[in-house]
C-alpha positions, 0 to 999 in steps of 0.5 A, a space after each residue: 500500500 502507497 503512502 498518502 502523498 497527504 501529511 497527517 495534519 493535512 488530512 485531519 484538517 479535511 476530516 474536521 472540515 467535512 465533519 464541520 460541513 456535515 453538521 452544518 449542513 444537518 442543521 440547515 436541514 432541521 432548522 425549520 423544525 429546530 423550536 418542534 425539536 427544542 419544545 420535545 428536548 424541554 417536554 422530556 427533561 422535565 417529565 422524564 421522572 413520570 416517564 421512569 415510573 411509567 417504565 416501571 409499571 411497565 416491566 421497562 418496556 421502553 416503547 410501552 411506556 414512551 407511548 403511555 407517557 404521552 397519552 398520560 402528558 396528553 390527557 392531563 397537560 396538552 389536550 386540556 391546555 389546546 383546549 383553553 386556548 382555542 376557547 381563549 383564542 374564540 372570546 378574543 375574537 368575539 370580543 373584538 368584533 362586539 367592540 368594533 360593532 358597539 364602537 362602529 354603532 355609536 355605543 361608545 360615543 353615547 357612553 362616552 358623552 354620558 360620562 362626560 356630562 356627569 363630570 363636566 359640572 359648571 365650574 368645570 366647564 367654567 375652568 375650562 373655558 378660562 384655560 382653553 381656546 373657544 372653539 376648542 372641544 374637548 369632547 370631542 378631542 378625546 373622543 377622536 383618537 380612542 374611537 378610530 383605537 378602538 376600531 382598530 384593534 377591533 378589526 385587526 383581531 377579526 382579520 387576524 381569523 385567516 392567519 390563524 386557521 393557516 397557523 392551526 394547520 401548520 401546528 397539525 404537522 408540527 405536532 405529529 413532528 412532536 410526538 415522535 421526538 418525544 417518544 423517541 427520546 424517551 425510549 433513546 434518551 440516554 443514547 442521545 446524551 451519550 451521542 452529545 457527550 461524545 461530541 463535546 469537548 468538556 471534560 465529563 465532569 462539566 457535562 454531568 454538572 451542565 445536566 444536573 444544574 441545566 435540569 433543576 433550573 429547568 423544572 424551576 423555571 418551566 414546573 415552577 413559573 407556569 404551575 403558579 401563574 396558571 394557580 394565580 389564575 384559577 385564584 383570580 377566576 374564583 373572585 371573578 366568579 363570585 363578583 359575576 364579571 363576564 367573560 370569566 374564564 377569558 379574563 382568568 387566563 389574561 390574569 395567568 398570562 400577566 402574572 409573568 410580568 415584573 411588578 405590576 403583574 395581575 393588577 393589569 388586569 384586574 384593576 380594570 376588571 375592578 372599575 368596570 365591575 363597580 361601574 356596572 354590578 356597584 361600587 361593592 363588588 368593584 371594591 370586591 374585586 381590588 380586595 380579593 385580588 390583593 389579599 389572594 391573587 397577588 400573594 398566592 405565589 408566595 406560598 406556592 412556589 416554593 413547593 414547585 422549587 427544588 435545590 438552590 436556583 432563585 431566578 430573578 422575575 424579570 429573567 423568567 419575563 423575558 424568556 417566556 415572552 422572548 420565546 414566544 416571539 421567536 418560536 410561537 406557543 412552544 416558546 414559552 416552554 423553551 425559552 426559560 429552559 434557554 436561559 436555564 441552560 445559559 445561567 447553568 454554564 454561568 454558574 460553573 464559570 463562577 465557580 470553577 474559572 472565575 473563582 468567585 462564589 454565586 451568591 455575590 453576583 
């Protein structure tokens, strides 16, 4: 056999280059699904002790207990989440176009204008014309502007139908890509991580601290963050219910959604909610509403989180705000799973850089 007229340095460049070019070509390839692949990783790492009960219950029949785990994920997470959202997504619609028509009728014109009178009392109207032009009208002037708003937005939501029942069936293919890598993983899981291990240049110990840090802060942020949210809401809807505001399960799920944002939180919805039903059920429910979302709905958190946290991991508020809603801007819906398991994973290497390279302990940072 003839020597190669190739250096063996020569060589090993052109087997990383092509290796290089292999993976990138493989991501390119998988790129239109990578968020599918990212929602599936994240859905089996937080689950993956349900799984492992499952397999046991099953005499470690992987395919068995895969398919049972999905079905168990399904009936008691997926199935009734989809639910709520399409119900949610079908008042959006029907209150954007109730609004539009009222505000198209003259309905708001006519409230607005009532309320006006009963605040533009003679000595308003008095101070009123000392400090504004004479043919200025004033109701008029803030009439304008919120009226052509209000049209607006109402008929954005109606045309938004279309693009919506375009984005259901791409969700049909997406979800089918979903089901088989969840199974899949949970079936070849510690292949996969094997096959990632491999690839990796860290030292072993880096990788097993990188999982064990990346899958406590994941069920942190994911377990923890959505299971309070979604209890603030069931607690908010509870007060809503008994105060008779309409459209209750519509505003219960606006409440969970707000209760991700840094300090105002719920009270953007419910501060509303609480105006409007004084003005229309009396002053007692409105000031209903104010206490029990206070002395509840706010502070329910506070004794729920901590029985979804575990170990050591305190993520500052606005991190978990912006990964979610930064998720769900990148990759729709499943974004708002992935993003916070992003920002574990990031905050997981930051951490070991502190302590093994930095040398610098986490909690002063």
């Amino acid at each position: 056999m003839s020597e190669s007229p190739w250096s063996q340095q020569v060589r090993d460049r052109w087997f990383f280059a092509a290796l290089g070019a292999a993976a990138i070509a493989v991501a390119v390839l998988y790129s239109q699904y990578i968020y599918v692949l990212l929602f599936a990783a994240t859905t089996v790492v937080v689950t993956w002790p349900l799984y492992e009960t499952v397999l046991k219950r099953c005499g470690n029949r992987k395919p068995v207990a895969a398919v049972l785990t999905v079905v168990i994920l399904a009936i008691l997470i997926f199935v009734p989440i989809g639910s709520i959202l399409v119900f949610a997504l079908r008042e959006g619609l029907v209150i954007g176009e109730l609004a539009r028509t009222w505000v198209a009728d003259g309905g708001f014109e006519t409230w607005w204008m009532d309320r006006f009178h009963e605040i533009n009392t003679p000595e308003v109207e008095a101070w009123l014309a000392r400090v504004l032009p004479a043919d200025f009208d004033l109701a008029q002037s803030i009439l304008g502007p919120i009226q052509s708003a209000l049209v607006s937005v109402g008929s954005s939501l109606t045309g938004a139908l279309p693009t919506i029942l375009s984005s259901i069936v791409t969700s049909f293919i997406d979800g089918v890509i979903f089901l088989f890598a969840v199974i899949t993983l949970y079936m070849e899981g510690p292949r996969v991580l094997a096959f990632l291990a491999n690839l990796s240049p860290m030292d072993d110990d880096y990788e097993k601290r990188l999982f064990d840090v990346f899958r406590e802060l994941a069920n942190n942020l994911v377990v923890g963050s959505l299971a309070t949210a979604a209890i603030q809401g069931v607690v908010a809807t509870i007060g809503y219910v008994i105060a008779g505001v309409d459209r209750v399960i519509f505003v219960g799920l606006l409440t969970a959604v707000f209760s991700f944002f840094p300090l105002v939180g719920t009270a953007v919805v419910w501060i509303p909610v609480a105006i409007y039903t004084g003005a229309n059920f009396g002053l007692g429910w409105g000031l209903f509403v104010a206490a029990w979302s206070v002395a509840f709905t706010g502070t329910v958190d506070n004794f729920v989180k901590p029985l979804f946290l575990r170990g050591s991991s305190d993520i500052h508020p606005l991190l978990i705000f912006l990964a979610v809603f930064g998720g769900l801007g990148w990759m729709g819906l499943p974004g708002v799973l992935v993003g916070p398991v992003i920002v574990a994973c990031f905050l997981a290497l930051y951490t070991m850089y502190l302590q093994d390279f930095a040398q610098r302990p986490v909690d002063d940072n």
